[in-house]
N, CA, C and O atoms as a printed pandas DataFrame, in Angstrom:
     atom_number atom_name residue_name chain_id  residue_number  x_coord  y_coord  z_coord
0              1         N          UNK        A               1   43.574  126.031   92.504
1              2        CA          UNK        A               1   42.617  127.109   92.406
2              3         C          UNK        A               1   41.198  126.565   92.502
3              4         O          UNK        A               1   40.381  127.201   93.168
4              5         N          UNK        A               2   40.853  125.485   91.915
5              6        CA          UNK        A               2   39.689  124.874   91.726
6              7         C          UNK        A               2   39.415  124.171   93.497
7              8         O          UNK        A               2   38.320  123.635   93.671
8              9         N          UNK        A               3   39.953  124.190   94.156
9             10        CA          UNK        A               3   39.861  123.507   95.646
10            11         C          UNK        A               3   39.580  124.734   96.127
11            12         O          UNK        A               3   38.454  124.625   96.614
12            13         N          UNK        A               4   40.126  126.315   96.330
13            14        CA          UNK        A               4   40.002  127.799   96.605
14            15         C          UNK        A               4   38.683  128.406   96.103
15            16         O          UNK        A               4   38.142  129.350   96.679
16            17         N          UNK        A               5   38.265  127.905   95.165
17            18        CA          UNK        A               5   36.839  128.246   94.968
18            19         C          UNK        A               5   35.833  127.484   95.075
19            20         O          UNK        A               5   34.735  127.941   94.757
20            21         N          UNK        A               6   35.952  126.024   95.585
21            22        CA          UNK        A               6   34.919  125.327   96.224
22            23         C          UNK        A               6   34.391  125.828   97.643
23            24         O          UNK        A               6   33.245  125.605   98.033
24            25         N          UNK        A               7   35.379  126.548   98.397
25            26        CA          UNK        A               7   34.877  127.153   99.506
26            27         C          UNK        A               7   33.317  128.193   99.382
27            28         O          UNK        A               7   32.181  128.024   99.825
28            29         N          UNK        A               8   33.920  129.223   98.604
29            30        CA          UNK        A               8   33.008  130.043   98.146
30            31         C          UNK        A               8   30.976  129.674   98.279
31            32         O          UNK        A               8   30.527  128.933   97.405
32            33         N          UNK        A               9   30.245  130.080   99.063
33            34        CA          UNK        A               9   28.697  129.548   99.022
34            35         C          UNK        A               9   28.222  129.931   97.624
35            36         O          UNK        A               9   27.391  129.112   97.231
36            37         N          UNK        A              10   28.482  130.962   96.680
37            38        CA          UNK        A              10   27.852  131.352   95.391
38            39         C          UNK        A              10   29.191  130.803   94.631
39            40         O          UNK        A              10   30.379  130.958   94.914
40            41         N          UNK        A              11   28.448  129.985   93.382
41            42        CA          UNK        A              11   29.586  129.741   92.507
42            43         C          UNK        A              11   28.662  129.585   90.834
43            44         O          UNK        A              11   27.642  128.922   90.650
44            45         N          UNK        A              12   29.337  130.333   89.907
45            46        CA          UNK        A              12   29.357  130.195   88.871
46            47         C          UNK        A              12   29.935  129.414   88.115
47            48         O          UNK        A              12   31.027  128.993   88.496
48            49         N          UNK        A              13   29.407  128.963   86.810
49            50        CA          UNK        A              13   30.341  128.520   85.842
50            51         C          UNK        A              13   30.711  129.569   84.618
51            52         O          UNK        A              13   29.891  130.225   83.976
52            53         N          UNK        A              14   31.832  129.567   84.489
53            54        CA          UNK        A              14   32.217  130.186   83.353
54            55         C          UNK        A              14   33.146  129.050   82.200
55            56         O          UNK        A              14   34.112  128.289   82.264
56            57         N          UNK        A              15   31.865  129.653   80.896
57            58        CA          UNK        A              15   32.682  128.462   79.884
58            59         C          UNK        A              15   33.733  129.365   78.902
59            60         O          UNK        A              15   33.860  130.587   78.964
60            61         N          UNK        A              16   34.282  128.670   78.199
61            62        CA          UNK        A              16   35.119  129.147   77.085
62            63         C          UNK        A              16   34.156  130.329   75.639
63            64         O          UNK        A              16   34.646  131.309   75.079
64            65         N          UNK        A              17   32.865  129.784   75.444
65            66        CA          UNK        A              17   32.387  130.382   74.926
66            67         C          UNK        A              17   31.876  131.769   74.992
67            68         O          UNK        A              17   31.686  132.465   73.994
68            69         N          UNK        A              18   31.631  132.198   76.401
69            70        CA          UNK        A              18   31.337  133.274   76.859
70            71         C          UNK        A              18   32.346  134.369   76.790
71            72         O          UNK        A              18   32.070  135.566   76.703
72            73         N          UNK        A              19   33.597  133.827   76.838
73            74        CA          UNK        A              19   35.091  135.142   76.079
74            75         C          UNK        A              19   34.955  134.960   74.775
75            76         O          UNK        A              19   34.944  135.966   74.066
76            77         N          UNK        A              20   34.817  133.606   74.150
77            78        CA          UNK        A              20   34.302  134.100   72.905
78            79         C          UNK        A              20   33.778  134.946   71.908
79            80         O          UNK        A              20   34.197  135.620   70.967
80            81         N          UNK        A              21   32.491  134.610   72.564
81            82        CA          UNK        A              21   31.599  135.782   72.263
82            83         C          UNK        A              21   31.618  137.477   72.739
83            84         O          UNK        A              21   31.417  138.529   72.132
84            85         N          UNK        A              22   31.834  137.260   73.604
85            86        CA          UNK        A              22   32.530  138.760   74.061
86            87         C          UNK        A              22   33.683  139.537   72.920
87            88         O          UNK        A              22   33.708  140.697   72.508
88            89         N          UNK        A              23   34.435  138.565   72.679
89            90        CA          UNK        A              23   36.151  139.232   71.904
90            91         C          UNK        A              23   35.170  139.225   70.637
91            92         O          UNK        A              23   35.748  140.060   69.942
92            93         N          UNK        A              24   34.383  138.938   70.110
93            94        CA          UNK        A              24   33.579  138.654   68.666
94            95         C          UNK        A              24   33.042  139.276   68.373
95            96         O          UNK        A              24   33.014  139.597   67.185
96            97         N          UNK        A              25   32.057  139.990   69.579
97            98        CA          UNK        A              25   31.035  140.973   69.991
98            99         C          UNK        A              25   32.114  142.784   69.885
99           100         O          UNK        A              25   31.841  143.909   69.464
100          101         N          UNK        A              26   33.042  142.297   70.372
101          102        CA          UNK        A              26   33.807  143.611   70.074
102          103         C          UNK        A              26   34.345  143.944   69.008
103          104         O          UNK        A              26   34.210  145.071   68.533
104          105         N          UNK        A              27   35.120  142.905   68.408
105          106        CA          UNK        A              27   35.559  142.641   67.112
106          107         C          UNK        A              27   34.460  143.173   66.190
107          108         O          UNK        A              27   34.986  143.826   65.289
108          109         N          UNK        A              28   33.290  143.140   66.095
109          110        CA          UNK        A              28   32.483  143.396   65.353
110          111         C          UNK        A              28   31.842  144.934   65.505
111          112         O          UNK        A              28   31.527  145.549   64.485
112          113         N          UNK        A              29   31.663  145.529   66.844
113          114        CA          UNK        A              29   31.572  147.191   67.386
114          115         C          UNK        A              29   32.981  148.000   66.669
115          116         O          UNK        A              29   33.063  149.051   66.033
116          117         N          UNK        A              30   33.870  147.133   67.032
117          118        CA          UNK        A              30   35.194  148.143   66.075
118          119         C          UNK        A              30   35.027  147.884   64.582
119          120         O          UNK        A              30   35.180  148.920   63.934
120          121         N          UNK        A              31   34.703  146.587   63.697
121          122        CA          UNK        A              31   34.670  146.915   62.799
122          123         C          UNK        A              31   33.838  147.657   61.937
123          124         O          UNK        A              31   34.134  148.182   60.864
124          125         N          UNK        A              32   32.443  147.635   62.714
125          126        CA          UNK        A              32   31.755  148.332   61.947
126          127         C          UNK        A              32   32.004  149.854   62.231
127          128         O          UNK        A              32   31.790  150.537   61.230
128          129         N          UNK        A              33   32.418  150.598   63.387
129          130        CA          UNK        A              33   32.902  152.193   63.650
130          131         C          UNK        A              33   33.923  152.207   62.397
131          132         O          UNK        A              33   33.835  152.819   61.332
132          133         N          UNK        A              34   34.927  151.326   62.879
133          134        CA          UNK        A              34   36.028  152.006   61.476
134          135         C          UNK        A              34   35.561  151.783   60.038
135          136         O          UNK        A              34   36.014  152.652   59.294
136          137         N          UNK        A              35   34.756  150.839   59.392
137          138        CA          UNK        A              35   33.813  151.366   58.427
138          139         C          UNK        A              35   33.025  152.523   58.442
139          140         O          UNK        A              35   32.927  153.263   57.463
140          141         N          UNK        A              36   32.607  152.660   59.229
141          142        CA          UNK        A              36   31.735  153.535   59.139
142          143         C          UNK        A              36   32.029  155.371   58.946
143          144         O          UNK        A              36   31.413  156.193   58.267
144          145         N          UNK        A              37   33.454  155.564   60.030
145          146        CA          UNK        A              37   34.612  156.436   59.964
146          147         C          UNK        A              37   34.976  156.207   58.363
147          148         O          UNK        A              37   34.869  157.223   57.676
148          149         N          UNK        A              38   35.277  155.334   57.874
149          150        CA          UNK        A              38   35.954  155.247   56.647
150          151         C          UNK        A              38   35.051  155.730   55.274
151          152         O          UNK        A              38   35.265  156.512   54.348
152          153         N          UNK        A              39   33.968  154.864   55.645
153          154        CA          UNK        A              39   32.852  155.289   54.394
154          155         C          UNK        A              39   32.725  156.850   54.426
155          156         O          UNK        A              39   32.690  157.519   53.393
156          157         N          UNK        A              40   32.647  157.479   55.916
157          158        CA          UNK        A              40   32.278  158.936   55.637
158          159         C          UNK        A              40   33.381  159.950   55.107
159          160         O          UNK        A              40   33.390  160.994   54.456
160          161         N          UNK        A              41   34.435  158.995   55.801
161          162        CA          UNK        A              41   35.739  160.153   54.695
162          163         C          UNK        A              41   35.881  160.035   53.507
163          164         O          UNK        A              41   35.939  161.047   52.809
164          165         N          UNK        A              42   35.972  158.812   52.975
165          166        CA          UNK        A              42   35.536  158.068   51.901
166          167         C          UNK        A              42   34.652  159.529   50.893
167          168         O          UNK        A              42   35.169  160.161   49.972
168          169         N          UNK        A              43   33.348  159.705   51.417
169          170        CA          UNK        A              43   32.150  160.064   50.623
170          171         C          UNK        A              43   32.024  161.573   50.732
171          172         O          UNK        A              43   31.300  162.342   50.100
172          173         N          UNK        A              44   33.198  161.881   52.005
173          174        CA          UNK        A              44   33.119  163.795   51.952
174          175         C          UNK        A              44   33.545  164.340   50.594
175          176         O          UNK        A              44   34.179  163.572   49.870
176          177         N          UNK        A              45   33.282  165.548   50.165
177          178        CA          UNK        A              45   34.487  166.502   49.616
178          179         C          UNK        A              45   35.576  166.823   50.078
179          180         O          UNK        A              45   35.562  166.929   51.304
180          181         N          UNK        A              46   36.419  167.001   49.648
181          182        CA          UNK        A              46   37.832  166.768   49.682
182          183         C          UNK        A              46   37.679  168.377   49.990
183          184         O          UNK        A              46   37.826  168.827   51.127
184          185         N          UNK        A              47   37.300  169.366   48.601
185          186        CA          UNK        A              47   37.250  171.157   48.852
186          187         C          UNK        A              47   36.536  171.011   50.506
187          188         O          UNK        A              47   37.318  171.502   51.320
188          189         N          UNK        A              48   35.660  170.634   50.962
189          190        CA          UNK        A              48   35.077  171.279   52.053
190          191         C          UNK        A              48   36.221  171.334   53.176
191          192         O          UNK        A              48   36.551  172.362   53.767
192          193         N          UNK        A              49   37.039  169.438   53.467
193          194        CA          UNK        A              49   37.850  170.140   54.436
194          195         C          UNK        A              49   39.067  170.907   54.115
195          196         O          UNK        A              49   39.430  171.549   55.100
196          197         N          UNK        A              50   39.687  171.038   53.275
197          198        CA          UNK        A              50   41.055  172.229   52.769
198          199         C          UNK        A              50   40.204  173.892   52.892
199          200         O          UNK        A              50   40.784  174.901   53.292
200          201         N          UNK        A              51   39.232  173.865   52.597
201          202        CA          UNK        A              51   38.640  175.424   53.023
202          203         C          UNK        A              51   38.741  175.528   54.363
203          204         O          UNK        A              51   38.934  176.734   54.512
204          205         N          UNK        A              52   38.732  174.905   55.715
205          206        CA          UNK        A              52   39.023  175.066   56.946
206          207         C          UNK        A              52   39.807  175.321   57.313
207          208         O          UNK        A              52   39.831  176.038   58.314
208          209         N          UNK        A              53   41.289  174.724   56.502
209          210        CA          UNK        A              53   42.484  174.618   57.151
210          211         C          UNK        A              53   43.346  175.787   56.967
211          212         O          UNK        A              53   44.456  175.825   57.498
């Protein structure tokens, strides 16, 4: 593969750190939504949603 992309005129490097940070970067967008989802159910009244249903 590495001989298949020496052809190529534009070439990048891609390191290990850069998926890293990416999977870390997400890891951290989901955890803070599902906190954040959680704290607010967490902190509702319970009467407000059973009066809807």
């Amino acid at each position: 593969m590495h001989k298949w992309l020496e052809n190529f005129a534009y070439k990048t490097v891609l390191s290990w750190w850069i998926f890293a940070l990416a999977g870390l970067l997400a890891l951290g967008i989901a955890l803070i939504t599902v906190s954040f989802q959680s704290w607010k159910a967490a902190t509702k009244n319970p009467v407000e949603s059973l009066r809807y249903e």
